[in-house]
KETIBA-433995 format. One record per residue (C-alpha): x, y, z; residue in one letter. Coordinates in steps of 0.25 Angstrom, whole numbers, plus 5000, padded with zeros to 4 digits. Layout:
BEGIN
<site px="X" py="Y" pz="Z" r="A"/>
...
END
This chain:
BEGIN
<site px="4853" py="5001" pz="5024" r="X"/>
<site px="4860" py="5003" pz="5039" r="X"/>
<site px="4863" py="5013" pz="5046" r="X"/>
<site px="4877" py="5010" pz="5053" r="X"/>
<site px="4889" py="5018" pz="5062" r="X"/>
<site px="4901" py="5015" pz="5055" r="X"/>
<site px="4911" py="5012" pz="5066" r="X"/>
<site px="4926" py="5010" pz="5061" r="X"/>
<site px="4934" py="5009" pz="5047" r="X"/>
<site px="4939" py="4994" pz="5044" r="X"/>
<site px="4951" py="4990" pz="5037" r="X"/>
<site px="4948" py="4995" pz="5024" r="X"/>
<site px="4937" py="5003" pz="5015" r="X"/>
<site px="4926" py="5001" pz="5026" r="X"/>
<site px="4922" py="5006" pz="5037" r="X"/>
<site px="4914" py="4996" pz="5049" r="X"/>
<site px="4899" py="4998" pz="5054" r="X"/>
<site px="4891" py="4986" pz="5062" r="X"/>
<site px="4877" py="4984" pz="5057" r="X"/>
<site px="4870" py="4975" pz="5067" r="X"/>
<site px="4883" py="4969" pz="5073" r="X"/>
<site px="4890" py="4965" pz="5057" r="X"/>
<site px="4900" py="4973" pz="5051" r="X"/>
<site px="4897" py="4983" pz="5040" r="X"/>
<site px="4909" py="4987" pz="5030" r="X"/>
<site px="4907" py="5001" pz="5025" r="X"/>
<site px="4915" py="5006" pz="5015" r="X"/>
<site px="4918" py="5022" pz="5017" r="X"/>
<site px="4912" py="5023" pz="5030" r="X"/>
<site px="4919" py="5029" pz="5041" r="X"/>
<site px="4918" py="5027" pz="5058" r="X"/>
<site px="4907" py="5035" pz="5064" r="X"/>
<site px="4898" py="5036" pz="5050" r="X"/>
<site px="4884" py="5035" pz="5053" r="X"/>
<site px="4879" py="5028" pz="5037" r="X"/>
<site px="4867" py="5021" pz="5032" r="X"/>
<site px="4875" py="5008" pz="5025" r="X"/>
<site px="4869" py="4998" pz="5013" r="X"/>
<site px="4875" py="4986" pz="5015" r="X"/>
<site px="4881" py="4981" pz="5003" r="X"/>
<site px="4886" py="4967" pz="5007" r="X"/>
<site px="4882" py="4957" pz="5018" r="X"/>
<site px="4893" py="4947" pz="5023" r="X"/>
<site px="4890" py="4937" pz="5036" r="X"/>
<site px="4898" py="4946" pz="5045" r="X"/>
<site px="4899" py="4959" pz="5038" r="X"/>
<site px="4892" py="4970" pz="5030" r="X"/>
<site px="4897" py="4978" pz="5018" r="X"/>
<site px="4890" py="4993" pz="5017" r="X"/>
<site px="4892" py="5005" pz="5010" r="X"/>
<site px="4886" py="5019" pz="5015" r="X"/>
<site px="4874" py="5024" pz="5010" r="X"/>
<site px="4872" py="5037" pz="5019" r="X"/>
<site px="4881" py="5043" pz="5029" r="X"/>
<site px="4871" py="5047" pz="5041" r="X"/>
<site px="4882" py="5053" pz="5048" r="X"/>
<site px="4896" py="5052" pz="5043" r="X"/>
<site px="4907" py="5052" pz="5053" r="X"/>
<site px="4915" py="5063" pz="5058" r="X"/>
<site px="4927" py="5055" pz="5054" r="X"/>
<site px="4922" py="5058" pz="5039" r="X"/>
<site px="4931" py="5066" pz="5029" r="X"/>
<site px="4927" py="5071" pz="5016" r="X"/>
<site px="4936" py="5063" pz="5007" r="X"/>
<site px="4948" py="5071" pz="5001" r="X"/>
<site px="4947" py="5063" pz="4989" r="X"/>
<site px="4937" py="5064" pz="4978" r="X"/>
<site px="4939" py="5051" pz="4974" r="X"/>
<site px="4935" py="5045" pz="4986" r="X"/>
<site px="4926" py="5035" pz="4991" r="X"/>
<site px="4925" py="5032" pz="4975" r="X"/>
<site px="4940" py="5029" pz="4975" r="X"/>
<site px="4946" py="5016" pz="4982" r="X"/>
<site px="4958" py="5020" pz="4984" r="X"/>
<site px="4956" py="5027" pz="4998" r="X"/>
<site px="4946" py="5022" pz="5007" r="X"/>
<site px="4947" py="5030" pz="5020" r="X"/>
<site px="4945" py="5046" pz="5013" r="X"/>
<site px="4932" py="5048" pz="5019" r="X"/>
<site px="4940" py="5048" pz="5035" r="X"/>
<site px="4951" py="5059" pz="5041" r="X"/>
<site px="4966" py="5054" pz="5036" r="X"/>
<site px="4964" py="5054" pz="5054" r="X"/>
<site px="4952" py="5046" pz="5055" r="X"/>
<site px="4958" py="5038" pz="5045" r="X"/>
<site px="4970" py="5034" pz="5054" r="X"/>
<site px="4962" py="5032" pz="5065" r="X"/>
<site px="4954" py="5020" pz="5061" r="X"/>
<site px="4969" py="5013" pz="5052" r="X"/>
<site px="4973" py="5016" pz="5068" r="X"/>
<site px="4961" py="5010" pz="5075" r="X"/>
<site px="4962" py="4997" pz="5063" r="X"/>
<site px="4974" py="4994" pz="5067" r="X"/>
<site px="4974" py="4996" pz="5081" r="X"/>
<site px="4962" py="4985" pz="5080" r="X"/>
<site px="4970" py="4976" pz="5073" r="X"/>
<site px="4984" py="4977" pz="5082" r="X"/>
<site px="4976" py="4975" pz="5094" r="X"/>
<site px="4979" py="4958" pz="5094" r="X"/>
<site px="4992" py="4959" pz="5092" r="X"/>
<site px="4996" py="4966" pz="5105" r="X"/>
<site px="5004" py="4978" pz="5098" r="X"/>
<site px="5014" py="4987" pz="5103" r="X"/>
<site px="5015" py="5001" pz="5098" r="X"/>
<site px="5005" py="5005" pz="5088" r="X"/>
<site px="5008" py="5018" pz="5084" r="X"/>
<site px="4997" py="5028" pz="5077" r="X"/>
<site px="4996" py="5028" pz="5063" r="X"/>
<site px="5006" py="5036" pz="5054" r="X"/>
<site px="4998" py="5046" pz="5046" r="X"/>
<site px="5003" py="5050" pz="5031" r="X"/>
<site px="4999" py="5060" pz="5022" r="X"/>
<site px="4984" py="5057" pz="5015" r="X"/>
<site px="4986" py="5062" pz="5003" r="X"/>
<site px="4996" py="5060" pz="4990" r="X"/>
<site px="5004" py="5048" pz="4997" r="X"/>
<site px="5001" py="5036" pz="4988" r="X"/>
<site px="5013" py="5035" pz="4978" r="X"/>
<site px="5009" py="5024" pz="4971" r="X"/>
<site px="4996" py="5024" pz="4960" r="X"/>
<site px="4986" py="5012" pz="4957" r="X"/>
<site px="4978" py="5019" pz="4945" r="X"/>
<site px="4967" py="5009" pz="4938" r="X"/>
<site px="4962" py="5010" pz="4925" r="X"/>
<site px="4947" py="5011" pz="4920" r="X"/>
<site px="4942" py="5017" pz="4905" r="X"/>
<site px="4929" py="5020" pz="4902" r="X"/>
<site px="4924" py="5017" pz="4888" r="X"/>
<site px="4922" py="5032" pz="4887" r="X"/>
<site px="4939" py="5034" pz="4888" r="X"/>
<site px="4937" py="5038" pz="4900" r="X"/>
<site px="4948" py="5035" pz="4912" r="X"/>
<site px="4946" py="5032" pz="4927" r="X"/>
<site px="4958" py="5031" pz="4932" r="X"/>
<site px="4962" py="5029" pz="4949" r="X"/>
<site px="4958" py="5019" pz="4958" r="X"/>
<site px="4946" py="5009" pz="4959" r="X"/>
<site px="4934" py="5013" pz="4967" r="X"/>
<site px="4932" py="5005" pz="4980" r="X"/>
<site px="4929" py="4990" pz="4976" r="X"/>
<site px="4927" py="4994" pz="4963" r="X"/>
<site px="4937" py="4994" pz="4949" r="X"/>
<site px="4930" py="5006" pz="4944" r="X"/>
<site px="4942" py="5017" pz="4944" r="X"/>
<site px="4942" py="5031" pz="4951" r="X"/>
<site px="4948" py="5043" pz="4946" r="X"/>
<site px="4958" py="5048" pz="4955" r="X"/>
<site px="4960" py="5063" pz="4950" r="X"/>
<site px="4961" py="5067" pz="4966" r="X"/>
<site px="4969" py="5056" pz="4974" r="X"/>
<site px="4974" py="5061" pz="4985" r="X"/>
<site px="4983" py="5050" pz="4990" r="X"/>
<site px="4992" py="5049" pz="4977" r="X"/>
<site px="5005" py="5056" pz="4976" r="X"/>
<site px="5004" py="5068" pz="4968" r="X"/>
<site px="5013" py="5061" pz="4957" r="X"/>
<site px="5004" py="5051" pz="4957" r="X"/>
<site px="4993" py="5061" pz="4953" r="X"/>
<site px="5000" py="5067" pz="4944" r="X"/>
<site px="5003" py="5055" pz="4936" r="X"/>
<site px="4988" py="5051" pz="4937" r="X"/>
<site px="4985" py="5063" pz="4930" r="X"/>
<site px="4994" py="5061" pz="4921" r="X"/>
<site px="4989" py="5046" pz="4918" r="X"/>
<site px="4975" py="5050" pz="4919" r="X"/>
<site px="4975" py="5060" pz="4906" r="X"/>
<site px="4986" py="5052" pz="4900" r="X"/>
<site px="4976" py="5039" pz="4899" r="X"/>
<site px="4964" py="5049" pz="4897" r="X"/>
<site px="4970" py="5057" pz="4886" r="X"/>
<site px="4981" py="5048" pz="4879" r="X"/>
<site px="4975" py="5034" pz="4878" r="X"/>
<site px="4963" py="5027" pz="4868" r="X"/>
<site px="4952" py="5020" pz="4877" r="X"/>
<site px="4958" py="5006" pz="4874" r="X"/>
<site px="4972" py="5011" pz="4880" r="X"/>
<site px="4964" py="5017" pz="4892" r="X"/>
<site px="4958" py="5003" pz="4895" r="X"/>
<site px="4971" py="4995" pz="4892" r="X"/>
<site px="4978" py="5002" pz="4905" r="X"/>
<site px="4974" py="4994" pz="4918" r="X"/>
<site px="4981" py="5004" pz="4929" r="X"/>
<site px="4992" py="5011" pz="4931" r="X"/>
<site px="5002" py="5011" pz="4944" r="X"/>
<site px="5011" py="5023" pz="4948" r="X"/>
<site px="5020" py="5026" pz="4960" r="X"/>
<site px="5027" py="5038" pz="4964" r="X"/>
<site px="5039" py="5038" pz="4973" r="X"/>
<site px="5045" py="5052" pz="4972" r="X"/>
<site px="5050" py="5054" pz="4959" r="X"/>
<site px="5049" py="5039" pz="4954" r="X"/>
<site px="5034" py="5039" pz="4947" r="X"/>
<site px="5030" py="5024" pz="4941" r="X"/>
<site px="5018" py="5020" pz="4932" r="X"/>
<site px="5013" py="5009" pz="4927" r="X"/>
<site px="5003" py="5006" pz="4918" r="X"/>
<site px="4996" py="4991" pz="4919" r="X"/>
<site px="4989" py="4987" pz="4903" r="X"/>
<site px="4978" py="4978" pz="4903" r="X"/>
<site px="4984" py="4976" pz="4888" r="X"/>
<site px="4998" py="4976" pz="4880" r="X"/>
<site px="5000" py="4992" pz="4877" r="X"/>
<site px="5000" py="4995" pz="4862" r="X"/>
<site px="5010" py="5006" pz="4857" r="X"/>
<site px="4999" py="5016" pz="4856" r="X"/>
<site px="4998" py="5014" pz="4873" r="X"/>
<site px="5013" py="5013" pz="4876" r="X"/>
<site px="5018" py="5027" pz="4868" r="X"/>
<site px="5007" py="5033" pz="4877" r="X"/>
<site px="5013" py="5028" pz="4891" r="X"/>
<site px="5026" py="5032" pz="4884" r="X"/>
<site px="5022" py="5047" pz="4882" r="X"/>
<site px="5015" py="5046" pz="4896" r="X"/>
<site px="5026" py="5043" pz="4901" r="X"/>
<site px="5035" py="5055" pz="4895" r="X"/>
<site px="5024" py="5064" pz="4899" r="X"/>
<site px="5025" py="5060" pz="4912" r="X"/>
<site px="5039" py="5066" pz="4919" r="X"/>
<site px="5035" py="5059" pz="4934" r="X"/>
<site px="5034" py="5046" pz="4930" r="X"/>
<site px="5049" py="5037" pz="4931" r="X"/>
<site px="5044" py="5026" pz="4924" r="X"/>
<site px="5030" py="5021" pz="4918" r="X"/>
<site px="5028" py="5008" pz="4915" r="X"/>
<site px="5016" py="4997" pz="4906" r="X"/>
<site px="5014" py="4987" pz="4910" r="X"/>
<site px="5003" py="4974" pz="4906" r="X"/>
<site px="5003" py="4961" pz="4917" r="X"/>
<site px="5018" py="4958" pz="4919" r="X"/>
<site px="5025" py="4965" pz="4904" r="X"/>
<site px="5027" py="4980" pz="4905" r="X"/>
<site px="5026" py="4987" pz="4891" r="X"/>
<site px="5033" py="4999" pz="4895" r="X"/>
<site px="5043" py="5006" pz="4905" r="X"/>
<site px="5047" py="5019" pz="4906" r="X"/>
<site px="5056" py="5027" pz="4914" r="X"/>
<site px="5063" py="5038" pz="4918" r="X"/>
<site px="5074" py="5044" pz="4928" r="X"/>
<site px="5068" py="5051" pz="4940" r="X"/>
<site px="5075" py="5051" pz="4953" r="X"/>
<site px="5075" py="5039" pz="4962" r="X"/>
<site px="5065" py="5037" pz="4973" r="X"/>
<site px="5070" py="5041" pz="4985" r="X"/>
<site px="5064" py="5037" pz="4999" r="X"/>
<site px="5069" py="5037" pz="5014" r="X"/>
<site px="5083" py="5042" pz="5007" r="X"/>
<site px="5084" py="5033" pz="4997" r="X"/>
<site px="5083" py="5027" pz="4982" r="X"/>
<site px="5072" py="5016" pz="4980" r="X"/>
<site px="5067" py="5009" pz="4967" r="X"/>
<site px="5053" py="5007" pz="4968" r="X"/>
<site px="5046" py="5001" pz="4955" r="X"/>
<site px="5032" py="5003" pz="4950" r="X"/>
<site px="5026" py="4989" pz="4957" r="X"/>
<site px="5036" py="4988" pz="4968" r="X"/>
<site px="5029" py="4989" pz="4984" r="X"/>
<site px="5030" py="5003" pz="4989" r="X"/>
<site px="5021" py="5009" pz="4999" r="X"/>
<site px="5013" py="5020" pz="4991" r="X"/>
<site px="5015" py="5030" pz="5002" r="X"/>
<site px="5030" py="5036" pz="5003" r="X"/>
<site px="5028" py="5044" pz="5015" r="X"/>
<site px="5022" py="5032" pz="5023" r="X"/>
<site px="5032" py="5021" pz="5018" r="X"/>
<site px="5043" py="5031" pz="5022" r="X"/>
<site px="5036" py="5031" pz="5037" r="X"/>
<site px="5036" py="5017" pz="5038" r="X"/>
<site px="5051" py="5016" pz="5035" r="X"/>
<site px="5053" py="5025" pz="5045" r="X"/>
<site px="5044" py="5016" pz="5055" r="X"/>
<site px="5051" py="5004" pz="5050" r="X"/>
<site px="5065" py="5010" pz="5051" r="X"/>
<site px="5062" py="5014" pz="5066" r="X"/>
<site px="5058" py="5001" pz="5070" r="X"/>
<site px="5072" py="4994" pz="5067" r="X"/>
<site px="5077" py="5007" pz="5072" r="X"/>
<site px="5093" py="5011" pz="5071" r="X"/>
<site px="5100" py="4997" pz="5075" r="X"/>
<site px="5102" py="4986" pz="5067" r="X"/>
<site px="5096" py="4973" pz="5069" r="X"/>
<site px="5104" py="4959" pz="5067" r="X"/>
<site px="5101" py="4949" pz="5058" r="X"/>
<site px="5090" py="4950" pz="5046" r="X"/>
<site px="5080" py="4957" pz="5042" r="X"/>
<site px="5068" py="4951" pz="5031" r="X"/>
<site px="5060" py="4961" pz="5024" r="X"/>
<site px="5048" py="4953" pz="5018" r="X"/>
<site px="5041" py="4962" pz="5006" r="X"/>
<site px="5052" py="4970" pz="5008" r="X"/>
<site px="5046" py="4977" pz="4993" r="X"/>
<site px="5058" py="4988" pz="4988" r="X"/>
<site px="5066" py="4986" pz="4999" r="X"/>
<site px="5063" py="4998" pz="5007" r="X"/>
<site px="5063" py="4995" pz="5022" r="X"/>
<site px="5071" py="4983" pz="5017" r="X"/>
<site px="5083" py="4994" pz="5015" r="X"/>
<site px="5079" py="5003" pz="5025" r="X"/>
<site px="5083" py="4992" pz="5034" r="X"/>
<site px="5094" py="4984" pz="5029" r="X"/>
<site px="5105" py="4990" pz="5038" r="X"/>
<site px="5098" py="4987" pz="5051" r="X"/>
<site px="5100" py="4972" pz="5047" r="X"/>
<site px="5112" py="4962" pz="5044" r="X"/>
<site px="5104" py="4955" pz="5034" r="X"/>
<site px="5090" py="4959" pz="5027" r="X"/>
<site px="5081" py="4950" pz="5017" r="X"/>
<site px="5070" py="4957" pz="5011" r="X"/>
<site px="5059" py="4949" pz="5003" r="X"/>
<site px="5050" py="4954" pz="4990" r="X"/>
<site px="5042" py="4946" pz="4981" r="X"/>
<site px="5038" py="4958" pz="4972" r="X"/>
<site px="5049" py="4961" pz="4961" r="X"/>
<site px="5047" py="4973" pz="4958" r="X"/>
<site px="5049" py="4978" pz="4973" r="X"/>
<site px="5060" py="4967" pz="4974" r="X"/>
<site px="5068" py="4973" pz="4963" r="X"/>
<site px="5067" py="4988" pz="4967" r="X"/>
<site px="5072" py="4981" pz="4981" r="X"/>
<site px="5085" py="4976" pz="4975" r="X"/>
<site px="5085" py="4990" pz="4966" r="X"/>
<site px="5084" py="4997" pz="4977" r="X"/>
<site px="5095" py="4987" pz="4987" r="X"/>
<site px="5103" py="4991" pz="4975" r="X"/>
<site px="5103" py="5004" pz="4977" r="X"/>
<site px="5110" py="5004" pz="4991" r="X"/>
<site px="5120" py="4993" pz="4991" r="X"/>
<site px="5127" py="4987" pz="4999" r="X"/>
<site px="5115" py="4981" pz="5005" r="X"/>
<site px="5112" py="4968" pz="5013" r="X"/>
<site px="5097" py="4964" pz="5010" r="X"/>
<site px="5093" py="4953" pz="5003" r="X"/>
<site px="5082" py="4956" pz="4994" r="X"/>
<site px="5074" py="4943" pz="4988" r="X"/>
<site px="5061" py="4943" pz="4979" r="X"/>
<site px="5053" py="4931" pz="4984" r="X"/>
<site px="5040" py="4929" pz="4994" r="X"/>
<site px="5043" py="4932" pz="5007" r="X"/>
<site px="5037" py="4916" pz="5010" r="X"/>
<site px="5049" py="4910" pz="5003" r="X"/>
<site px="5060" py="4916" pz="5012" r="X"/>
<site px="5055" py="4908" pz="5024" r="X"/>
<site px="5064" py="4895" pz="5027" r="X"/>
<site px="5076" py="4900" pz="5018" r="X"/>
<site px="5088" py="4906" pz="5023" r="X"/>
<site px="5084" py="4920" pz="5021" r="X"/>
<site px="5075" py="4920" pz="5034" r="X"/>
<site px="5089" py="4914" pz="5043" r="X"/>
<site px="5096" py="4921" pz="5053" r="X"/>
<site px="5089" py="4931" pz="5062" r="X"/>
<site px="5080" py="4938" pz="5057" r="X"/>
<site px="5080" py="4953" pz="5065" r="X"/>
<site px="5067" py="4959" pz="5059" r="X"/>
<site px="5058" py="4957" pz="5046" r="X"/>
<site px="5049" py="4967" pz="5040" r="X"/>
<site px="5038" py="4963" pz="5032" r="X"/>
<site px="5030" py="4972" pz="5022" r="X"/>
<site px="5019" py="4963" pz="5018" r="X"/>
<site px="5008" py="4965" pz="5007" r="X"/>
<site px="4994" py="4968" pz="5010" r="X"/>
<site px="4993" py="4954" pz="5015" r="X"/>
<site px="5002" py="4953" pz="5024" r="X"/>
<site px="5013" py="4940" pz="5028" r="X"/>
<site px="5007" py="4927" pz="5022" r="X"/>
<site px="5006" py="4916" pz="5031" r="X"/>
<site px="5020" py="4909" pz="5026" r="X"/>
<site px="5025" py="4923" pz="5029" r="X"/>
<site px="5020" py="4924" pz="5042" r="X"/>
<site px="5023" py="4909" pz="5045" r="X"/>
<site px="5038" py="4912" pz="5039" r="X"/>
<site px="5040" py="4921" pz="5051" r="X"/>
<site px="5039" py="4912" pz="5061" r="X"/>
<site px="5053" py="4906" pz="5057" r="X"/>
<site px="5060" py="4918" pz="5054" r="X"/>
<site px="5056" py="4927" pz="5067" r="X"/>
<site px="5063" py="4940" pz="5064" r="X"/>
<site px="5064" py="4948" pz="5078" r="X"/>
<site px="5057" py="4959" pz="5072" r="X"/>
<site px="5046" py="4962" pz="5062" r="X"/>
<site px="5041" py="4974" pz="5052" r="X"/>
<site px="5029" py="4971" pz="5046" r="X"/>
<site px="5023" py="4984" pz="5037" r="X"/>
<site px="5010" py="4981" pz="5034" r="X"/>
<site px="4998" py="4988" pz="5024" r="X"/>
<site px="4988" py="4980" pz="5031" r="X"/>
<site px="4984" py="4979" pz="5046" r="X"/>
<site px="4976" py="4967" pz="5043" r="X"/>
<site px="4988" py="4958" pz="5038" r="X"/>
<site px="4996" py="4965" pz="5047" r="X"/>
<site px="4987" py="4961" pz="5059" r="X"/>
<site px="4985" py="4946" pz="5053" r="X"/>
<site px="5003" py="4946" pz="5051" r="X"/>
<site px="5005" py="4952" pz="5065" r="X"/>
<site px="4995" py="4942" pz="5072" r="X"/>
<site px="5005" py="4932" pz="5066" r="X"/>
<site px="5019" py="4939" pz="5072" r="X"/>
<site px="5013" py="4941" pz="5084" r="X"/>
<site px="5009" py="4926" pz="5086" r="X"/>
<site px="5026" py="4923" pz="5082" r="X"/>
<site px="5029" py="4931" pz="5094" r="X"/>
<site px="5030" py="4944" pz="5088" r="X"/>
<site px="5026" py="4956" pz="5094" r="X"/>
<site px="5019" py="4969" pz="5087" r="X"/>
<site px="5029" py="4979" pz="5092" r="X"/>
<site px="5023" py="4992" pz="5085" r="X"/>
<site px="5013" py="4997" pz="5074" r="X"/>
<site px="5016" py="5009" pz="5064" r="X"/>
<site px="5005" py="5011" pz="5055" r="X"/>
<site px="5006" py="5021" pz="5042" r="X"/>
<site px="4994" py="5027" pz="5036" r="X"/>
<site px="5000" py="5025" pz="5022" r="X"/>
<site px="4985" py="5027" pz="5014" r="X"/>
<site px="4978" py="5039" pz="5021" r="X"/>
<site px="4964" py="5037" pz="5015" r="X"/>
<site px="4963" py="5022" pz="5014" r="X"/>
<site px="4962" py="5009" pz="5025" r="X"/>
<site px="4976" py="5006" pz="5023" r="X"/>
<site px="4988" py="5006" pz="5035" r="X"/>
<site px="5002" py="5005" pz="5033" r="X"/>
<site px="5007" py="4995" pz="5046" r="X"/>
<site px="5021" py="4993" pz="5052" r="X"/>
<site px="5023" py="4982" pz="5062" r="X"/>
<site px="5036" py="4981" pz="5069" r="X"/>
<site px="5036" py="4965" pz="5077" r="X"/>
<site px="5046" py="4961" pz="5087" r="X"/>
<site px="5047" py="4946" pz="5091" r="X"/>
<site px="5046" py="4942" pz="5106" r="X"/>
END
């Protein structure tokens, strides 16, 4: 047992504390806590530690507004003000822009904290008794949580997971229960997708149910089974198109989307203010361009545009969705950004290049790809400083400099921070 001051939150779940000069990772803790800690795992330079008694707990404390939580994963950061919150994403990513000499950062964008996530990740679990838990997994655990009270969900999402929860309770034997392995769902507007995932091929019995689920349920466009690659059953109906920043977009059920509407609407608006009103000659490259929204946002600044996507499904709503507002110049292509280096879609002047990497960030033959092509200006949208940090690092030793920072807080509750980078070349 220790007795520690927790100092600072890290990237993540934990919060930070020293215990005789070595670090000590404590999940749920927050800066200024005062708490006896067990330590749980010992690494050569670090500690891992859970609370056991909060002596004096932080003014910077809030009582959770969520039920759910700690015992949920899916929010990590309830137990802090949405303020306090902000601060530290702020104060983390100060810390890591501090090598790369940049120029404006500007404050963090705040969102609403409730009812902003479109998009629904439900997994499974049946008890032998019938019972059903579905939510989301408990922090590093696959045991399920309910989540009869989220309060980040859309309320369409809710509503459907209602409707879910005592369709699978009520309707369906114990061994259709345990042959479901979860269920995905979005909500753009009046466009409601689900999918259902089988561990097992569907029998009759299973399919008429999703069949009179699905007429039950008047929100949901299209419902769809699906086990590994084959889908068992689609199907649809009419609802009105999704409409966003004044236009129509096709968005399938496992096409890239950012799940908060309100924020990706605030980072087109950023985007659309760095390439400002002119036109810029020559090319523009949009690398995981996804379904083609900023891709289309910025066609007409731009004599020629090629935009890049390895993922189908986003690559075909992008050509659905190019379709729809013809005539249009941009080339569309569905392969790895790394196989368009050394071909003659990288030639010519390349004006800008915007970039909207996974999680991961560029990959080295990305990174390495830049340094032939040199587009005078770069956009890179990022969901994690770290990579960003690493990827920025790279463009600056190229001779680019980090012009300005807009960050978005996306997911109010949780670590995670929306970045936008906006690079011009010396």
């Amino acid at each position: 047992m220790e007795t520690v001051n927790i100092e600072k939150m890290t990237y993540g779940i934990d919060a930070l504390a020293h215990i005789n000069g070595k670090v000590a990772f404590i999940p749920y803790g927050a800066p200024k806590d005062i708490a006896e800690i067990n330590i749980v795992e010992t690494k050569t330079d670090y500690f891992r530690a859970e609370i056991s008694k909060l002596l004096e707990p932080s003014a910077l404390r809030q009582n959770s507004p969520c039920p759910h939580f700690p015992e949920c994963g899916a929010c990590h950061w309830l137990h802090l003000n949405p303020e306090i919150q902000r601060g530290e994403k702020e104060a983390q990513l100060q810390y890591l822009l501090k090598p790369l000499s940049a120029g404006v950062v500007y404050p963090i964008e705040a969102l609403p904290e409730t009812g902003y996530r479109n998009k629904m990740d439900l997994k499974i679990q049946v008890r032998e008794s019938g019972e059903l838990l579905l939510g989301n997994y408990r922090y590093r655990s696959h045991d399920v949580v309910d989540m009869h009270h989220c309060l980040v969900q859309c309320e369409p999402n809710m509503k459907l997971y209602f409707s879910l929860y005592e369709f699978i309770s009520n309707r369906m034997k114990l061994d259709l229960k345990k042959s479901i392995e979860q269920i995905v769902a979005r909500t753009l507007k009046t466009q409601q997708h689900a999918m259902v995932y089988l561990k097992s091929d569907p029998s009759e019995e299973m399919l008429d149910l999703w069949r009179s689920f699905f007429d039950q349920t008047d929100s949901l466009a299209r419902l769809e089974l699906i086990r590994g690659t084959s889908s068992f059953l689609t199907l649809m109906r009419e609802k009105e198109p999704f409409q966003f920043m004044k236009r129509t977009w096709t968005v399938s059920p496992m096409s890239f989307f950012q799940n908060n509407l309100e924020g990706t609407e605030a980072i087109f608006f950023t985007l659309l203010s760095i390439y400002g009103n002119s036109s810029h000659k020559g090319k523009l490259l949009d690398f995981y361009c996804g379904v083609g929204l900023q891709t289309m946002l910025l066609e007409n600044k731009f004599d020629e545009v090629v935009a890049v996507e390895s993922q189908p499904e986003s690559f075909q709503d992008a050509l659905k969705n190019q379709k729809n507002r013809r005539p249009s110049q941009i080339r569309f292509l569905n392969r790895k950004v790394e196989s368009i280096f050394g071909t003659h879609l990288v030639k010519g002047v390349i004006s800008a290049l915007h970039v909207n990497p996974p999680r991961t960030g560029l990959s080295p033959r990305v990174t390495r790809g830049l340094t032939g092509i040199k587009p005078r200006i770069i956009t890179y949208l990022s969901c994690n400083p770290i990579t960003f940090k690493r990827d920025s690092q790279a463009l600056v030793s190229m001779g680019y400099r980090l012009e300005k920072v807009f960050s978005f807080d996306l997911f109010p509750g949780t670590f995670h921070l929306e970045i936008l980078g906006y690079f011009t070349r010396n």
